[in-house]
ZAMARGU-4260 file (C-alpha; in steps of 0.2 Angstrom, whole numbers, plus 5000, padded with zeros to 4 digits):
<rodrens>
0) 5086/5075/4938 | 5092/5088/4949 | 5084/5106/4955 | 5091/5120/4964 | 5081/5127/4980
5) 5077/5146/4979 | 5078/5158/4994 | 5061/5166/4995 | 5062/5180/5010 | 5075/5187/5021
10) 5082/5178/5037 | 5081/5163/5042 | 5062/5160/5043 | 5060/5165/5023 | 5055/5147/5014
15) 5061/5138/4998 | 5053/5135/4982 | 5058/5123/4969 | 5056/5123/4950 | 5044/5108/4943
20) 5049/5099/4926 | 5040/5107/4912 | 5033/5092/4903 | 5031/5083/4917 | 5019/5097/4923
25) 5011/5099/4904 | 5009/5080/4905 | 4996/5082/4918 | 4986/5099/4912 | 4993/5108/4927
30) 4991/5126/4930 | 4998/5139/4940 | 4986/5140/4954 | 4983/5119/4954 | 4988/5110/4970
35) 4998/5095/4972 | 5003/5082/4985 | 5017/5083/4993 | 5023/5066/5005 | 5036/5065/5015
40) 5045/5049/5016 | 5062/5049/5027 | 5074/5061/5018 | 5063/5061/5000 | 5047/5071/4996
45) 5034/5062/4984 | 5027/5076/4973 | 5011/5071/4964 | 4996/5075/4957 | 4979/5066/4955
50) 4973/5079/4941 | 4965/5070/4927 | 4964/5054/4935 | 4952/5043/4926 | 4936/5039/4933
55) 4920/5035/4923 | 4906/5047/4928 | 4893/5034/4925 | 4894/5016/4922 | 4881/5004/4914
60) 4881/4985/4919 | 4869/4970/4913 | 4864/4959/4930 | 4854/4947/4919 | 4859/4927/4920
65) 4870/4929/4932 | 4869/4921/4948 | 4867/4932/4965 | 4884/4932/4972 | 4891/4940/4955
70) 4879/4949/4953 | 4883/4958/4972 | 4901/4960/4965 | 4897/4967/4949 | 4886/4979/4958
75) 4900/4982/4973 | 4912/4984/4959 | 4903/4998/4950 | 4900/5009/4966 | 4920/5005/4970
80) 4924/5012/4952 | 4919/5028/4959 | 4907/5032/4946 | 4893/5045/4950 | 4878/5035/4943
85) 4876/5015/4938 | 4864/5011/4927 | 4856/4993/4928 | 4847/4980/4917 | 4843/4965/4927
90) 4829/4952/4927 | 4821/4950/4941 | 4818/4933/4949 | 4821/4921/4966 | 4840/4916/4962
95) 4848/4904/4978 | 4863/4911/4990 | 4873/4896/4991 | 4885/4904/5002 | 4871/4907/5017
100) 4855/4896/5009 | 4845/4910/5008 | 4833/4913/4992 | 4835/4928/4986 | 4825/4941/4973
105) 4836/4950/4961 | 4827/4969/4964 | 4828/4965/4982 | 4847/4959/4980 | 4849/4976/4970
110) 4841/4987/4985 | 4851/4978/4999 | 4867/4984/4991 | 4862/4999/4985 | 4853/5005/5002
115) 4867/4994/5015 | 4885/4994/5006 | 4885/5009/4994 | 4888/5025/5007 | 4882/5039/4997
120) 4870/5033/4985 | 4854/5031/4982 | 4840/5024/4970 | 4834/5036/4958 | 4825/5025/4947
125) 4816/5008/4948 | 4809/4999/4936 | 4803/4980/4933 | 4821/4979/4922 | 4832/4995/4925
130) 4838/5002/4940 | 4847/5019/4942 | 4858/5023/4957 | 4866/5040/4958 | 4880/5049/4971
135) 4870/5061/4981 | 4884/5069/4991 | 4903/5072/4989 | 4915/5059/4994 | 4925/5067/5006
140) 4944/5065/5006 | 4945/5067/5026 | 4930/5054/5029 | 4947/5038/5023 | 4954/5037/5041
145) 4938/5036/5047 | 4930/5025/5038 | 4945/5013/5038 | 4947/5012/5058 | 4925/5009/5058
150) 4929/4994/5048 | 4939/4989/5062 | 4927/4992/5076 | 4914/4985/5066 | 4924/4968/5065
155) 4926/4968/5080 | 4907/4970/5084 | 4903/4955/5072 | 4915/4946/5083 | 4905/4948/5099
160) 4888/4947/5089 | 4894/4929/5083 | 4901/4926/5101 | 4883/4929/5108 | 4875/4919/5096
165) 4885/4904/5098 | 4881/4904/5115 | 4862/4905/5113 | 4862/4894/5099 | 4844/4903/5094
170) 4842/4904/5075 | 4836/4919/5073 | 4851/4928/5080 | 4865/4916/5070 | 4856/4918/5054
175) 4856/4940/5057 | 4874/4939/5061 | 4874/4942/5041 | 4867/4959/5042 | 4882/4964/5052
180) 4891/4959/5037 | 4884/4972/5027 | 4889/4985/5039 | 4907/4979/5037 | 4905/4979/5017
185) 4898/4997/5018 | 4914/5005/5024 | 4926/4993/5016 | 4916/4997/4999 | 4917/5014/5003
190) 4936/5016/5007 | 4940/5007/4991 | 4929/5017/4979 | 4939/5034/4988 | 4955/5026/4983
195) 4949/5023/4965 | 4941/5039/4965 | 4958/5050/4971 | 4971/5039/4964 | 4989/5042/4973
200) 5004/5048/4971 | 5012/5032/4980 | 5004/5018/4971 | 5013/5003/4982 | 5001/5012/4996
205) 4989/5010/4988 | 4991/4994/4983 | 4992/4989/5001 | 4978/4997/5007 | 4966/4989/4994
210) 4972/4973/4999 | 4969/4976/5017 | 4951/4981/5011 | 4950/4966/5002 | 4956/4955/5015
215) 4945/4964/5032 | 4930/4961/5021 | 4933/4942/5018 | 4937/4941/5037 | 4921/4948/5040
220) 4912/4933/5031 | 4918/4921/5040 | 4913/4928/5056 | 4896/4928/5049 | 4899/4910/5041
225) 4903/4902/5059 | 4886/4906/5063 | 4877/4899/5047 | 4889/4883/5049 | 4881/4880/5067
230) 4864/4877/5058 | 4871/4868/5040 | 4881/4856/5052 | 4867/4855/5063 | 4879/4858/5078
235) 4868/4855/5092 | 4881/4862/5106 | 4897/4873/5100 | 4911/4867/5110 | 4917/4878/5123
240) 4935/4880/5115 | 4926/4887/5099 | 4921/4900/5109 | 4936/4906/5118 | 4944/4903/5103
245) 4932/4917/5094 | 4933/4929/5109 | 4953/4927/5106 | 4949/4933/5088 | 4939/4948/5093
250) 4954/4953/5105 | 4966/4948/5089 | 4956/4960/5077 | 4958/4974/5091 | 4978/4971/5091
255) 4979/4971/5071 | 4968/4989/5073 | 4985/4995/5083 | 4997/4988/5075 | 4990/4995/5059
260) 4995/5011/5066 | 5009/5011/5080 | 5018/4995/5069 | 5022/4988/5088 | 5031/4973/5086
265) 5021/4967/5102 | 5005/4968/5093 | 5011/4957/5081 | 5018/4945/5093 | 5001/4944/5102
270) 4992/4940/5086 | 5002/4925/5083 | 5003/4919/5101 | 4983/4919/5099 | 4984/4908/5083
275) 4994/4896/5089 | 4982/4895/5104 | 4968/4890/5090 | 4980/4879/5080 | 4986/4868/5095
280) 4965/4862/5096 | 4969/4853/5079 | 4977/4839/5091 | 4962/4837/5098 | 4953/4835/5083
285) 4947/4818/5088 | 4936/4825/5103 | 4927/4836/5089 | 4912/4831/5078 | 4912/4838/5060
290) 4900/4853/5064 | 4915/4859/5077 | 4926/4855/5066 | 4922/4866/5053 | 4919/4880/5066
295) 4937/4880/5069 | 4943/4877/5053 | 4934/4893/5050 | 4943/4903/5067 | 4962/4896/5061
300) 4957/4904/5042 | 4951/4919/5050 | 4969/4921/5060 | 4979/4916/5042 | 4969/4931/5036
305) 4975/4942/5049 | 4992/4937/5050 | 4994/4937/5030 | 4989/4957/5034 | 5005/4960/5041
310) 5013/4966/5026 | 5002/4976/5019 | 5002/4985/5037 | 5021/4986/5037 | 5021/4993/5020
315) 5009/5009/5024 | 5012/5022/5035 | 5007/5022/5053 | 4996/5039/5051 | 4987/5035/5035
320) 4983/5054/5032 | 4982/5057/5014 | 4979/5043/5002
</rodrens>
């Protein structure tokens, strides 16, 4: 369809108003007085509106028989839902974490989360079998940027954390390298409940962007899984190659954090230069015992994961601005 622009003003500084579609702004429950989003995108303007997007207000979800891990990504999936209070049955007892070895209770499972990954909410209520955790602040629009870029920095803090522990070899500081996962999960958590919560009026954005999320937050577990792998392979000394190879990743993640903005080529070019460093150790595989092995099976996935991020960086735009 086609609008006319109408002079509003004298000379040339006077602006230009243009006339929206009726139904299209009926279709929405806009009113005069409502504001919309307007993008530009080379010579096109997006105009859209997230009025009346649907997002539940309170959710209720059953955590009983299930085993921890699903139960962290029911409990994650709610909070990302945007909805202002969950409501929780669970049963409460010591359920294994595969993943790390750890034995876990499900209330304590159901506090981590709640206190550690879900940025703006809080338990209300506790019970032996009912939790209630509810939004006590707004979720504001402007905190996006931020907390993307943290996720970033904080990736690259679990990098040098793992970096330190590796070299100490001391369990107690491998087996807290999980924590910093949680920091990770927090902002990654929080950045996708925001673009559930707004909507946008660019979906393949927003598509992108939630796969990024997804994508950072699985990168962050294996930084924390190379340090649980040191003690399930029993690897008595980590080979010095496994830890250059992770203090090339730390500088890889800084490059992606550019590149996710400035969309330099040379960024790009450094991240793969830097994989192909990790990937040329496989022909020395034979100098590697399996615990090693495993350690840089876990840095070449790690460099997939970035380098598989590349087109949802190319596909938003450098300044992130408004979702």
């Amino acid at each position: 369809m086609k609008r006319r622009l109408i002079k509003q003003g004298a000379g040339s500084t006077g602006s230009f108003t243009l006339t929206l579609p009726a139904d299209w702004v009926r279709k929405h429950g806009l009113v005069a007085g409502d504001e919309i989003d307007v993008e530009e995108r080379g010579n096109a303007l997006l105009v859209g509106t997230t009025k009346g997007f649907s997002v539940p207000k309170e959710v209720h979800i059953d955590l009983r028989g299930l085993k921890i891990t699903y139960i962290w990504r029911k409990t994650a999936a709610a909070y990302r839902s945007g909805a202002e209070t969950i409501h929780i049955t669970y049963e409460d007892k010591m359920l294994l974490h595969k993943k790390t070895g750890r034995m876990v209770s499900v209330r304590d499972e159901i506090e981590r989360v709640a206190s550690m990954e879900c940025l703006g909410m809080e338990i209300e209520k506790m019970t032996p079998t009912t939790a209630t955790l509810r939004q006590f602040g707004e979720t504001l629009e402007n905190e996006f940027d931020a907390a993307f870029k943290k996720i970033f920095f904080k990736l690259e803090d679990q990098a040098e954390s793992a970096i330190q522990a590796l070299k100490s070899m001391k369990p107690e500081q491998l087996r807290s390298i999980w924590l910093g996962d949680r920091a990770i999960n927090r902002f990654s958590n929080f950045c996708m409940r925001i673009l559930n919560k707004r909507g946008s009026i660019d979906p393949l954005k927003m598509t992108h962007l939630y796969a990024a999320l997804v994508q950072l937050e699985e990168l962050g577990d294996m930084l924390y899984l190379l340090a649980l792998d040191v003690a399930k392979y029993r690897v008595k000394k980590v080979r010095p190659e496994i830890i250059a190879g992770l203090t090339d990743l730390k500088n890889a993640i800084k490059q992606f954090r550019e590149y996710f903005y400035d969309h330099k080529d040379e960024h790009a070019t450094a991240i793969l230069d830097l994989r192909d460093k990790i990937y040329t150790e496989e022909e020395n595989f034979k100098r590697y015992d399996a615990g090693n092995m495993m350690l840089l099976k876990r840095l070449e996935f790690s460099y997939d994961l970035l380098v598989s991020m590349f087109d949802c960086a190319i596909n938003v735009t450098p300044t992130l601005g408004r979702v």
